[in-house]
C-alpha positions, 0 to 999 in steps of 0.5 A, spaced: 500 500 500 501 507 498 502 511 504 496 514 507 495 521 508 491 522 514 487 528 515 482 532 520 477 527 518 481 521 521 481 517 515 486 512 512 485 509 506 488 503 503 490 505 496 495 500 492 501 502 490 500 504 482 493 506 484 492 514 483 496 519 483 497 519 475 492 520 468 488 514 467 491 509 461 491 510 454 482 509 452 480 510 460 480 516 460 473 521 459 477 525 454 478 523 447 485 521 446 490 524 442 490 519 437 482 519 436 479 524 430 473 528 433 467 525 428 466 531 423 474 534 424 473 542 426 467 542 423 464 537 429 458 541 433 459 544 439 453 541 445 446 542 445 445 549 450 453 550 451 453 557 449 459 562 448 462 559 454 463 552 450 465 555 444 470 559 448 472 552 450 473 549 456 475 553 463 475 552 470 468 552 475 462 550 469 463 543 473 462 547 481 466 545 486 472 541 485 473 535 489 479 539 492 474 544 494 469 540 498 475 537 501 477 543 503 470 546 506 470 539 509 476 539 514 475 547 515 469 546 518 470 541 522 476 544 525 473 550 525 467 546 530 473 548 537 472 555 536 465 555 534 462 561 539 468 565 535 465 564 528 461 568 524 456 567 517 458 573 513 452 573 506 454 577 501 448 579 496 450 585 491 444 588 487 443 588 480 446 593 477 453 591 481 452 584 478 451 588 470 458 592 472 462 585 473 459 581 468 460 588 463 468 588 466 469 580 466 471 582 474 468 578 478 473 573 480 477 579 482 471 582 487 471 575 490 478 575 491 479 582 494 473 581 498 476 576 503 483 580 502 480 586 506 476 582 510 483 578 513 488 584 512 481 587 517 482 581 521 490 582 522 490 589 523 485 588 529 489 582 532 485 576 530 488 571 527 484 571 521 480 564 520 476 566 513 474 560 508 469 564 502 464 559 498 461 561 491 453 559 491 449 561 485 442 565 488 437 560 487 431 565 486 434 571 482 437 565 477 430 561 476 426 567 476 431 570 470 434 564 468 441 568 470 447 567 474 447 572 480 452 568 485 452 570 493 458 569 497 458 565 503 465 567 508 465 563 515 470 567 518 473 568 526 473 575 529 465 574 532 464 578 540 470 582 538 472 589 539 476 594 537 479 599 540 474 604 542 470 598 544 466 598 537 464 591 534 470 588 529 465 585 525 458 586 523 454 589 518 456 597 517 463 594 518 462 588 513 459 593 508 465 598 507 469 592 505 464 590 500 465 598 497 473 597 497 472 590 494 468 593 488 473 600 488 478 595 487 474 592 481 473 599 478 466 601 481 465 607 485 460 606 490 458 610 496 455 605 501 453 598 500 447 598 504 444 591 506 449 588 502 452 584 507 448 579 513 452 577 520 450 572 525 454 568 530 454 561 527 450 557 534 450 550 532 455 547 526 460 551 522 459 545 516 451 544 517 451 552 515 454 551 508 452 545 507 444 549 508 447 554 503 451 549 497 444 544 498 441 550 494 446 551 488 443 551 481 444 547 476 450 551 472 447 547 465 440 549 466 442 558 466 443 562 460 450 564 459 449 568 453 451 576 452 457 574 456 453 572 463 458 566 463 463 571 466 459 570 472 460 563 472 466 563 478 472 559 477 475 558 483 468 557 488 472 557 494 477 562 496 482 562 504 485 565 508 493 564 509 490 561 516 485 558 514 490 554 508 495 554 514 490 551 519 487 545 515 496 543 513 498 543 519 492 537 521 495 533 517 500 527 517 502 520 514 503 514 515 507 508 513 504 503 507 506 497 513 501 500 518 496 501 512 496 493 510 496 491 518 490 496 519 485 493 514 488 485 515 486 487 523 480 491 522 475 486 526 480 487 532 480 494 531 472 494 530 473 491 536 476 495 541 472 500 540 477 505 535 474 505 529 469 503 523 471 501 516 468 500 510 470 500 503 468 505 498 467 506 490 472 511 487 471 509 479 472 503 474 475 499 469 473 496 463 475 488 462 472 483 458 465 483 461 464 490 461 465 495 467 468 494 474 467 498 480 474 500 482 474 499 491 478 502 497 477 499 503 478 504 509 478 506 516 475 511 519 478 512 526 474 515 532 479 520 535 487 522 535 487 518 541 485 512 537 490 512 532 496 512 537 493 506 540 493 503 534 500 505 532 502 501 538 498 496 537 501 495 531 508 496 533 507 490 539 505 486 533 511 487 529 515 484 535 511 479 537 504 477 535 503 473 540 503 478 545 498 482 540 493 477 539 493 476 547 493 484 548 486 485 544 483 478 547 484 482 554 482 488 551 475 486 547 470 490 548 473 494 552 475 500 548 482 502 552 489 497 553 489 494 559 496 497 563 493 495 569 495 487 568 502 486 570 502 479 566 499 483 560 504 488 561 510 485 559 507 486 551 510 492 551 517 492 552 521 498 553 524 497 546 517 498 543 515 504 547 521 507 544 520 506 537 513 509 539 516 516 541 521 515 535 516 515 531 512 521 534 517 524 534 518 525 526 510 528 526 509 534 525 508 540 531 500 540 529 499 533 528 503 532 535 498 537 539 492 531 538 496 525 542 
């Protein structure tokens, strides 16, 4: 097995080696292979309802959030969960004429990025540490109504209950609103007041189930109009972060050696047993044989918490030196979800040497990662 990378999720995955990581082979691709002529040359027809924008070729965001994205979104939210009471929901909803202004100058991928600039640099400047993840929505209301793009922002950032100097707030609606003025002036829109154009609140219950509200939403890219050049409103990057918000989801992870992997899913019952986790195995794509096509399988293993994953690692060093010793630590541990430290005949599996090799191995974990165990 591959090494795994482990990320705030706490799943380790068994990918084979020769697995992922590269283009898939000559005919299995989606895209036609080079050798391959399209069916009428140049001339080929372009697909029903693609527009200007298929005309101009293919380009990043007509398919949404990438893969990578809702990774990203994903394990931020969960981490964002540890300081929840500090994170806020920032919408931001423009009006007609400012969207027509962005279309006209093909500028709204620049608005969106100088949007979470002045919010961070606001944050920084006051003393936060300036946690801003922004995602992309597609208003559902205006689109269906007009059958156009009209795309909202949704920004989870830290700074909620904080104040300024001077005891003002440092974020809500007056301050988040003269952000969305300087955003537009650095697009070439002069704007004296953006009034109603942000809404704040205090995020009370759970950081991924407020965007996962707003994503449910989206509408359907291929169903919108793109003509006259409303595909410039088409984002193609859905989500933009912070350097401490990249920095933050980075730094929780961490990999672990192929050996361990294949030790891992051989021993999943024993771990299932012990109470440190769930595997499973999961559908990544397909091949094609003689007898059409196969779904290709990852087994995985999801664990319940750090704590977990140093057990196992433990575990799995005893078993390295002894299987015996292993098979007798899970018969007197099953069922209870912890290692039995207390029984001096059963404690003798963990030799001085292996602890050692334990604390070695830590110790090569990066700071972030060390801090969960």
């Amino acid at each position: 097995y591959r090494d795994a990378k482990v990320g705030p999720d706490l799943v380790v995955r068994g990918v084979p080696e020769g697995l992922g990581g590269g283009r898939p082979p000559l005919g299995l691709s989606s895209l036609p292979n080079s050798q391959e002529t399209p069916p009428d040359g140049d001339n080929a027809p372009l697909p029903q309802g693609s527009g200007p924008a298929s005309a101009k070729g293919r380009r990043h965001g007509l398919n949404g959030m990438s893969r990578k994205g809702r990774r990203f979104t994903g394990d931020f939210c969960l981490l964002a969960e540890q300081c929840r009471k500090r994170m806020a929901m920032w919408t931001v909803n423009l009006t007609d004429g400012w969207y027509l202004q962005l279309k006209e100058t093909g500028q709204w991928a620049l608005f969106q990025r100088r949007l979470i600039d002045h919010l961070t640099q606001h944050l920084v400047e006051h003393g936060d540490i300036a946690l801003v993840l922004g995602v992309v929505e597609l208003g559902p209301k205006r689109g269906q109504r007009t059958g156009r793009p009209y795309p909202h922002l949704h920004i989870v950032c830290s700074g909620w209950g904080a104040r300024r100097k001077g005891g003002r707030w440092l974020i809500g609606p007056a301050v988040m609103d003269g952000l969305v003025v300087k955003a537009l002036a650095s697009c070439g829109i002069r704007a004296e007041t953006a009034e109603a154009a942000s809404n704040v609140s205090q995020i009370r219950h759970s950081v991924k189930s407020y965007l996962r509200a707003y994503l449910k939403k989206q509408v359907d890219v291929p169903s919108l109009d793109l003509s006259d050049g409303w595909d410039e409103l088409i984002p193609r990057q859905w989500w933009n972060r912070s350097d401490a918000a990249s920095a933050l989801v980075l730094g929780h992870y961490f990999k672990l050696p192929g050996e361990f992997v294949y030790w891992m899913l051989a021993q999943r019952k024993q771990l299932e047993g012990l109470k440190l986790g769930i595997g499973g195995i999961s559908v990544v794509g397909s091949r094609r044989t003689l007898t059409g096509e196969r779904p290709i399988e990852i087994e995985w293993f999801r664990f319940f918490d750090p704590a977990a994953i140093a057990r196992a690692i433990e575990l799995w060093l005893v078993y390295e030196r002894d299987p015996w010793s292993f098979e007798e630590e899970v018969r007197l541990c099953l069922g209870k979800g912890d290692l039995d430290r207390q029984n001096s005949e059963h404690a003798a599996a963990f030799s001085a040497a292996a602890m050692c090799e334990v604390t070695e191995w830590l110790d090569v974990l990066p700071t972030s990662a060390r801090r969960h165990w």
